[in-house]
N, C-alpha and C positions, 0 to 999 in steps of 0.2 A: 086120410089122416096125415095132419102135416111131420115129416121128418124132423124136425128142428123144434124143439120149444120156442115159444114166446118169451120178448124179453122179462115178463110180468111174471110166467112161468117159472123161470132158470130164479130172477131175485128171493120169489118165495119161496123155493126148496133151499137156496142158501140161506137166511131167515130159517126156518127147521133145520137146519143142520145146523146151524149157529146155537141155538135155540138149547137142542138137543145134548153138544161136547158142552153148554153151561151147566147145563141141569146132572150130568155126568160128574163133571168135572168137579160141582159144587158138594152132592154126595159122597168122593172118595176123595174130599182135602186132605184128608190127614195120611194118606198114602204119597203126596207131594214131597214132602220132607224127606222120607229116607229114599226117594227116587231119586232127589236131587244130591243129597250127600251121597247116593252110587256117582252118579254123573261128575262130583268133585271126585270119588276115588280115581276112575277112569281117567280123569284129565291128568291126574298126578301121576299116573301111569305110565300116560302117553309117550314123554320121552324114553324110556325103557324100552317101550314097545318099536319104536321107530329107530332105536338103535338096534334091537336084533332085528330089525328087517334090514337094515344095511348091511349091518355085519356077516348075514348067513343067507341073506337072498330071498328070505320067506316072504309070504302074501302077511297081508293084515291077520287077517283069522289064525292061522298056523302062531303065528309071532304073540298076538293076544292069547290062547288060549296056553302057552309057555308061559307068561307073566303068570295070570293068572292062579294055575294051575300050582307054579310054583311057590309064591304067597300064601293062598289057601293053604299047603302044606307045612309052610315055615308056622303061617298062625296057628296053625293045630301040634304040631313038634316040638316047637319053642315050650310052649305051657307044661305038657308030658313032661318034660324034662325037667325044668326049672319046679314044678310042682312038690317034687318029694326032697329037691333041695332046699325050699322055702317052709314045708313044712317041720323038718328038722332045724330048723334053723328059727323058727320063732320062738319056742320058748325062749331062747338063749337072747334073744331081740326085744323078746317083753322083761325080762331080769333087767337085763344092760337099761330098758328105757323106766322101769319101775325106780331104778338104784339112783337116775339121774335125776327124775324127778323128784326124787326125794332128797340129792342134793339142792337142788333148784328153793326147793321147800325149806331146805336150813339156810341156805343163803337169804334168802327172800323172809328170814322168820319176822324180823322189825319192821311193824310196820311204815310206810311212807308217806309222809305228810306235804302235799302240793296243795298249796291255796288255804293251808288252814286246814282239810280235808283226810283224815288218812285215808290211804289206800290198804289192805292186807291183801297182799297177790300171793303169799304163804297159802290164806286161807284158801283162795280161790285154786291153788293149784294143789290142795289137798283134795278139793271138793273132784275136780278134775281124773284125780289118781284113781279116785272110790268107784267113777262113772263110768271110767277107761277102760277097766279088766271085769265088768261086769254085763256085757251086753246080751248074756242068753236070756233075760229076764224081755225086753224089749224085744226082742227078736220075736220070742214066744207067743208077746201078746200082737205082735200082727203078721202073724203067720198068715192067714189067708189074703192081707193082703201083698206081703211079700210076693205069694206064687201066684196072684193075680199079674203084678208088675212083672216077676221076671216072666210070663209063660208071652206076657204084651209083647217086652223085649225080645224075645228069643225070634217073634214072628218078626219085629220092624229087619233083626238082624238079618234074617233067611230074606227079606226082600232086598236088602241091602247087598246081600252077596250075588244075589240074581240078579237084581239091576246094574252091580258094575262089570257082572260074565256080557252082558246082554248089550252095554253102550261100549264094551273095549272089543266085540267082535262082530257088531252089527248096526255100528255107527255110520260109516259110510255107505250103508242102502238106505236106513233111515235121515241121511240126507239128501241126499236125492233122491227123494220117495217125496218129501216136504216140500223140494225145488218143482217136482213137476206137478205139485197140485198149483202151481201157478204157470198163466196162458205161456204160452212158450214163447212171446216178445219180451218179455218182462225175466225172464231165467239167465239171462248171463248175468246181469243184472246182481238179480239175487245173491249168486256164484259168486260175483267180487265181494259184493258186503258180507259176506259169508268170510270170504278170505281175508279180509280188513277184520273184522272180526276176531276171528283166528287169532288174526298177528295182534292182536291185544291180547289174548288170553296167552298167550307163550309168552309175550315180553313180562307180564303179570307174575307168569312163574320164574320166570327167567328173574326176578326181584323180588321175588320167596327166597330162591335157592340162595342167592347173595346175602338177606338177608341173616338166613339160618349161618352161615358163613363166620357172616360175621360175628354174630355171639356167640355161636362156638367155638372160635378162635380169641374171643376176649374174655369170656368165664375156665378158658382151659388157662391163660395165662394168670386170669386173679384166685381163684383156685392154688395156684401150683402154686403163687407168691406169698397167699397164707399159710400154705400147708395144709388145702384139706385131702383126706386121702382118696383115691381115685379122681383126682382133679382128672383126666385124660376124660374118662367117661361121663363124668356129672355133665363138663364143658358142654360135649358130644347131646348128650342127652337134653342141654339147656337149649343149642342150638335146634336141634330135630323139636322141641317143645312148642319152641317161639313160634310155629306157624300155626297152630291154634290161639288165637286170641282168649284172652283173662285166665282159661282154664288150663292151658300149656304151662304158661309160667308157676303158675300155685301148684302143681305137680313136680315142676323141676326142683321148685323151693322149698318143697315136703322132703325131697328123695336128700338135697344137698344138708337141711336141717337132721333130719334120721342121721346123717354119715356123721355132720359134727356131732353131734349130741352120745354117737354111742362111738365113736373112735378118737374124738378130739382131734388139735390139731397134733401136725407132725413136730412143727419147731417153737410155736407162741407160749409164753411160761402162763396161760389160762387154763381156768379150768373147762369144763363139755360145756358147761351151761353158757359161758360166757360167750364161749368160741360160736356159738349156734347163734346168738343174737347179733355177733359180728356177720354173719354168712347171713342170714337173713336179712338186716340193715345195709349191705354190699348188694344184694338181690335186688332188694326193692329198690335202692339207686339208680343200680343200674339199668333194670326194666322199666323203670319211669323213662328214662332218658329215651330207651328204644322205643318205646308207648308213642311218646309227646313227641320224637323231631326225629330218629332214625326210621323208622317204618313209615310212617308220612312221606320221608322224603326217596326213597327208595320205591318204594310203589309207585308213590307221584309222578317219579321221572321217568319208571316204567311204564306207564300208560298219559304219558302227559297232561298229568293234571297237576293246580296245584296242591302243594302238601298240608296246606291249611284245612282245603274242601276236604282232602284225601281222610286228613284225624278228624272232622267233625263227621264224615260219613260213615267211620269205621264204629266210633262211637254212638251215633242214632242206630246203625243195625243193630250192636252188640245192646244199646237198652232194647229195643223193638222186637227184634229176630232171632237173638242168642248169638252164639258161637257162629252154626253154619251163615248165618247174614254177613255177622263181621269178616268171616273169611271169604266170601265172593263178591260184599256189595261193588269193591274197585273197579273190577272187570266189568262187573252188571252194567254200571255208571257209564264204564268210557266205553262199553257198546252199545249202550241207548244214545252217547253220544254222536257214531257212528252213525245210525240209522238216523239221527235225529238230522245229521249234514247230509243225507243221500236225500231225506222230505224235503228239505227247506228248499237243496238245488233243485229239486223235482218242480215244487209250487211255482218256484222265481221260474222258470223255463232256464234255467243255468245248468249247464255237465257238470253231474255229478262227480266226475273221476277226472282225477288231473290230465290224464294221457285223450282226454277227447277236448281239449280246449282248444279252438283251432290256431294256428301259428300265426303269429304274427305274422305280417309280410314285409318283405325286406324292402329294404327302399332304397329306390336306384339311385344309383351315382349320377350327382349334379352333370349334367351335361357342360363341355366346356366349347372351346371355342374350336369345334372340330365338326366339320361337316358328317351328315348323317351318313350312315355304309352306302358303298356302293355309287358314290358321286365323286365327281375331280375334286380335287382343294383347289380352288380356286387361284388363279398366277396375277401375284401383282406384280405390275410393269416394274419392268428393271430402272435403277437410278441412271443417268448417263453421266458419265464421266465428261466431268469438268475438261477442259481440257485450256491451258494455260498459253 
């Protein structure tokens, strides 16, 4: 019996195992998704995690399971806490928003005529008010399917929390677990485009972080110059939002509208209703702007691409993919680009990696009129003096 397969052998068991992780792979798609938003929590992680292993000396594991461990505690603490504060605190939150709506509703009583056309937004936000403070009737009638969705949710969560314990502490054997299912000529190889890799996905974050930055430092400043109250936090809150694509922003411009609408401003002689249309028209200004040419060009320059490609790429995910597409396609992009430059060098026979390009050769100095080493210079005969 021969020791060695055939090469006929070895290609058809790869063929079934190819075969095999499709037919796998095809049956549990829908478990993809909350694997891969583990995979973004872990990465968003990651600098934390490598700052307390600098800071305190620890292994990977020790230093992840501290992140971790500590998170999981604030997400479950934070709620407890905040729960029975939020519950005493709504009715007094549906009065404040029933009383404004009902200003809203006499301000708004005449109707508005554009094009010929009235509009009554009175009536519409009367219809509004009736819908608002009545949802147990709704509720009631899809109660089974409520606890169908949330019992869904509760499981995508439970994988989600096990998949970012699982990729923040046992990410580097399952890289190298992946590296040596390839022949071992080909693994440094790997190892660098790995590492090119990498350094797109840091610089990536490294132009989140800036980002969130910066609109949290320019909604604390326009905030503070209307006078909404807690501009320090909203700001805070507008920035940390902004790295969720569509759905970040309509959350921060819920929580800034709720402030206007039930505290008013501090110094503008308006009333809530007005103040809230100003804060929400200042919103959407300014998240268009970051939409359309701030986050384009920030990402862009983080992974170099252009900011053109960068907003029509964020955009096709976000129709296509949702949220988590638009928040990874950039990286995805500029490391298909990566692998995409290591094939092409590969095809053309050209080095892949700049440090194997061989050196130019220096090119010697023109020879002058100087005999080669190690020979006489030659003696021209002497002039003989004239002599008079």
């Amino acid at each position: 019996m021969k020791s060695e397969w055939s090469l006929s052998a070895r290609y058809f068991t790869l063929a079934l195992i190819i075969a095999f992780l499709v037919f796998v792979g095809y049956e549990i798609r829908e478990i993809f998704r909350p694997l891969i938003f583990a995979g973004v929590i872990a990465y968003l992680f990651y600098p934390l995690v490598a700052l307390i292993q600098r800071r305190f000396g620890l292994n990977r594991r020790t230093a992840s399971n501290i992140v971790y461990f500590v998170s999981l505690a604030a997400i479950i603490i934070v709620p407890v806490i905040l729960v029975p504060i939020l519950l005493r605190q709504t009715s007094e939150i549906a009065q404040d928003l029933q009383q404004t709506l009902a200003d809203a509703q006499a301000y708004l009583a005449n109707p508005i005529s554009i094009g010929g056309i009235p509009i009554d937004l009175g009536g519409m936000i009367a219809q509004y008010r009736s819908s608002l403070f009545n949802p147990l009737s709704s509720i009631s009638q899809n109660a089974v399917t409520l606890i169908r969705d949330t019992s869904r949710s509760t499981l995508w969560v439970l994988i989600i929390f096990g998949g970012t314990y699982f990729f923040m502490t046992e990410w580097e054997n399952v890289r190298e677990g992946l590296v040596r299912v390839a022949p071992e000529a080909y693994r440094p190889d790997i190892r660098r485009i790995y590492s090119r890799i990498r350094q797109v996905w840091m610089a990536y974050l490294r132009g989140q972080l800036t980002l969130m930055i910066i609109v949290a430092i320019t909604f604390i400043i326009l905030w503070t110059i209307i006078g909404l109250p807690g501009s320090l936090y909203l700001g805070l809150l507008a920035g940390l939002f902004s790295i969720v694509p569509d759905v970040g922003p309509v959350v921060a411009t819920g929580l800034a509208l709720a402030v206007a609408l039930l505290e008013g401003s501090m110094w503008l002689p308006v009333n809530n209703f007005v103040f809230g249309l100003i804060v929400v028209g200042l919103y959407v200004v300014l998240i268009n702007i970051e939409h359309i040419w701030l986050r384009p060009y920030i990402l862009g320059r983080s992974v170099h691409m252009n900011e053109a490609l960068v907003f029509i790429v964020i955009i096709a995910a976000l129709i296509f993919s949702g949220i988590l597409g638009a928040f990874i396609i950039v990286p995805v992009l500029a490391s298909l680009v990566v692998i995409w430059n290591y094939l092409h060098a590969r095809m053309l026979g050209l080095p892949p990696f700049l440090d194997e390009v061989p050196a130019a050769p220096i090119p010697e100095a023109p020879e002058r009129d100087s005999p080669p080493a190690g020979s006489a210079r030659p003696r021209t005969p002497a002039k003989k003096r004239s002599s008079k």
